[in-house]
C-alpha positions, 0 to 999 in steps of 0.5 A: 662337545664331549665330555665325561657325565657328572652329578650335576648332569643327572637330572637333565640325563634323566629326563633326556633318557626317558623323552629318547627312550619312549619315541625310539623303542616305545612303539616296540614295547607293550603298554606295561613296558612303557608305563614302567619306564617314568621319570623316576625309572630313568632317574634310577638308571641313570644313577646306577650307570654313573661315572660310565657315561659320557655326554654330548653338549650342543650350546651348553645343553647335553644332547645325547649320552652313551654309557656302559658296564662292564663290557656292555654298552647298554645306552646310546641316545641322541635328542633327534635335532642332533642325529644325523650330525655326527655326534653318535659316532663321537659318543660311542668311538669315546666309550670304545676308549673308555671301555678299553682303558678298563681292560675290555677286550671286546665290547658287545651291544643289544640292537632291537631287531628291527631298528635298522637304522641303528644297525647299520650305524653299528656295523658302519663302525666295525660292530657285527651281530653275534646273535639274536637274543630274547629279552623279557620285557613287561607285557600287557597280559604278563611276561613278553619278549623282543628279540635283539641283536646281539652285537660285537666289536674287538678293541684294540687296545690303545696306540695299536 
């Protein structure tokens, strides 16, 4: 089930957040990126994307987020069990509806280069890459970059 995020949902978003984050994009990131991002981190975050979230249920228990702002898409996250079952295309074709009742002509999204899996899930959904960005990330012996795909896709707004 899809459905709109609400207080209630936050710690168990929180603690979905951080478990998904570190086994898809820990391995990428130095040490410093990855010891940053606790518990208390996602819990932050989470707090700070409400009510631009929407979550997928499987049997009462969210499985998977997608959330925005602005015109960025900046989280989209699936416990593994549910990858694969056709819930990420529900979660992101639900923020590309909500993106666009808030007047978002074109949406973008930032894809780690090298993911991809993601990448081509994105572009199967008519998102194509614009360009490749560089971002700072907290680096074991200071400041480090990941490169990432800077990806787009037009809206049509609704009923067209």
């Amino acid at each position: 089930m899809i459905r709109p995020a609400g207080a209630p949902d936050l710690v168990s978003l929180a603690a979905l957040y951080h478990r998904v984050w570190h086994e898809t994009h820990g391995s990428h990131m130095p040490r410093a990126e990855r010891d940053a991002r606790d518990e208390r981190f996602f819990l932050n975050r989470m707090a700070s994307l409400m009510p631009n979230v929407v979550v997928c249920e499987d049997a009462g228990t969210i499985v998977g987020f997608v959330a925005w702002t602005g015109s960025l898409l900046g989280q989209l996250f699936l416990d593994a069990h549910a990858r694969g079952s056709g819930s990420a295309r529900s979660l992101i074709e639900a923020a590309e509806s909500g993106l666009r009742a808030q007047g978002v002509a074109e949406a973008e999204l930032h894809c780690l280069v090298g993911n991809e899996r993601a990448k081509r899930f994105y572009e199967r959904g008519g998102w194509h890459v614009s360009e490749i960005m560089a971002a700072a990330v907290r680096g074991d012996m200071g400041g480090e970059q990941r490169d990432f795909w800077v990806m787009r896709k037009r809206l049509a707004p609704h009923g067209l």
